[in-house]
C-alpha angles and dihedrals in degrees: 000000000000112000128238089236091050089052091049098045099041083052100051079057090056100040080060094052094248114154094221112242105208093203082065099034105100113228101170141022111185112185118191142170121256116229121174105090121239087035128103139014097304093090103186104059110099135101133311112284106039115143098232092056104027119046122067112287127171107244148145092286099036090095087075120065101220091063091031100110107039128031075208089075095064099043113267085155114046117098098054132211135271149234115223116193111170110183129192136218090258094061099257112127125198125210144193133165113222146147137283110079118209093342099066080037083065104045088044091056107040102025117017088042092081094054094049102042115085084005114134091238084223090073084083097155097035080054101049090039090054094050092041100049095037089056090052086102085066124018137043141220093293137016132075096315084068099036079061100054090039081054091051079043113056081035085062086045088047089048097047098048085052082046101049089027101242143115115252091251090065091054106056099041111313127251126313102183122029095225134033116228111219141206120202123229108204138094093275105080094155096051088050089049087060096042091071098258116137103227136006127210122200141207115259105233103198132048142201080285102058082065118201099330085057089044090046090053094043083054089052100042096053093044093049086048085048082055094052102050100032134238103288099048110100107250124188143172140217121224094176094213089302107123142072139223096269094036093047082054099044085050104048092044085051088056111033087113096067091065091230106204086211136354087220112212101343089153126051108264095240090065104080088151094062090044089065084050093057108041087045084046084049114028093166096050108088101215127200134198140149119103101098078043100091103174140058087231086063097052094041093090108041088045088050081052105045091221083137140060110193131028116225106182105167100226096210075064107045099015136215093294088050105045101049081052082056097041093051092052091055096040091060082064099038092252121163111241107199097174105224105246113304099153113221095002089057102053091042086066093039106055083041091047121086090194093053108085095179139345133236127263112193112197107220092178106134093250099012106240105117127044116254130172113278089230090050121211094342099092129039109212111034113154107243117189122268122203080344108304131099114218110197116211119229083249112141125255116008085332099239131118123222114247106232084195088069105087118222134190107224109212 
């Protein structure tokens, strides 16, 4: 049976004059959990005992005891990540793995859906405006309603480069460098420094409510890690949203001496205000932030502002269509745009993008100490950095393979 979203969208395509071209025309969008843990966008759901969940790291609960010593305990990985397949009347599927669980499950299903079926997949921003503005009733400019439409997204991106046969770099303006320098984001600096990458950030451990002796030990940490890696390595840390105005301040005064290259999200996103307060309180001190901001309209004024220096928007959150909108924006001020993890769609920008110097590589081993694929076991075939460096394949489409031993839950 055709569906009412199909005619009317098959219709719309006629009204314009098209001649429908069934290898474009999308018939199917599945949507499914992903359960096998350490697979998928969702990068924090894996075992006890994982780093990135399970050691003390300043964040927006560790003020209270009770979710002090795992980000677990409140909660970080809760909602799961997706699988995405979108399929066309001439047989090619697109893919991409993202964020949202069963609530962007739900909104795929029962309200996306009518826009994507019958749709022509190379409508790319009429697709990502209509479920934008028609979610405008109940989401916001970040959050899972938009992780949802960057995950239908990257999956169209992923389609049309198996369509047209070429990977998404091609598409939105070619390379402009052959290989991708990383950083790595994880608590061995030291091991990443000798594994060829050209900077390490590292997690935060203590908050505003850890008081002076937190502040003390933060002081003390940083500085040692400083030690380790020497004074010209680009060294970085990560405040996950956990910080305030006075603390941010305290902190970057206790640690001017190690040189940081970025204090990376010390202020909740939604405070632009308070990120003009610390980088005039701090001139010297470069800031980032971006990857819980999922939408142009949420960088547009501290990029207007200058209150940051580099742009961090997690593409598995804001996807392809998003993020060019973003980079454009920054590029118009000369503003750095390193996208926040993001695996394959990430390098795909980055190694596209002229105001990208190099991406992000976090190590989700489970101490950190060898180097693993940021997707995890989902796909096959995902690029990994070597001495260093990415080098992306001429593969279509985002140039991964989907892995049949991770089990999903179709919904």
């Amino acid at each position: 049976m055709v569906s009412l979203s199909t005619l009317d969208n098959n219709l719309l395509n006629q009204n314009r004059g098209i001649k429908m071209d069934k290898k474009f025309i999308i018939s199917e969008i599945k949507v499914s959990i992903v359960k096998t843990q350490s697979a998928g966008a969702d990068y924090t759901d894996h075992a006890k005992g994982h780093w990135i969940n399970d050691t003390i790291i300043a964040n927006p609960m560790s003020k209270y005891p009770e979710y002090y010593e795992s980000r677990s305990s409140w909660g970080m990985d809760a909602i799961k990540g997706i699988f995405i397949e979108i399929s066309t009347e001439g047989g090619h599927t697109g893919f991409a793995t993202a964020y949202g669980g069963y609530i962007s499950s739900w909104i795929i299903k029962n309200h996306f859906n009518r826009f994507l079926i019958g749709a022509d997949a190379r409508d790319l921003n009429l697709l990502y405006d209509q479920m934008y503005r028609a979610s405008m009733p109940y989401a916001g400019q970040s959050g899972v309603v938009v992780n949802t439409i960057a995950g239908i997204d990257l999956a169209l991106w992923d389609l049309l480069g198996k369509i047209r046969n070429e990977p998404v770099y091609k598409m939105i303006g070619g390379k402009v460098r052959d290989k991708l320098q990383t950083y790595v984001t994880g608590p061995q600096a030291k091991i990443a420094q000798d594994l060829g990458h050209v900077g390490s950030k590292i997690p935060l451990p203590y908050g505003p409510g850890d008081g002076i002796k937190g502040l003390k030990e933060n002081q003390e940490y940083i500085m040692e890690t400083r030690k380790q890696v020497g004074p010209d390595y680009r060294l970085m840390i990560d405040c996950y949203m956990a910080l305030d105005v006075p603390y941010t301040i305290d902190l970057t005064n206790a640690v001017k001496e190690a040189n940081l290259y970025w204090i990376e999200e010390p202020l909740p996103p939604h405070d632009l205000e308070s990120h003009k307060h610390i980088k005039q309180a701090c001139p010297w001190q470069k800031f980032a932030t971006g990857e819980h901001t999922n939408s142009r309209y949420g960088f547009r004024k501290i990029i207007e502002d200058r209150s940051v220096d580099i742009l961090q928007p997690d593409i598995t959150l804001c996807g392809m269509t998003e993020i060019l909108r973003i980079a454009a924006m920054a590029s118009a001020y000369d503003i750095t745009v390193i996208p926040h993890c993001s695996g394959v769609y990430a390098y795909n920008f980055g190694i596209s993008s002229t105001i990208t110097p190099f991406n992000e590589f976090i190590n989700l081993h489970p101490t950190a100490e060898k180097i693993v694929p940021i997707f995890g076991s989902i796909f096959t075939n995902e690029p990994v950095p070597i001495n260093g460096e990415v080098t992306l394949t001429d593969l279509p489409g985002f140039g991964v393979e989907f892995n049949d031993a991770v089990e999903l839950e179709e919904i």
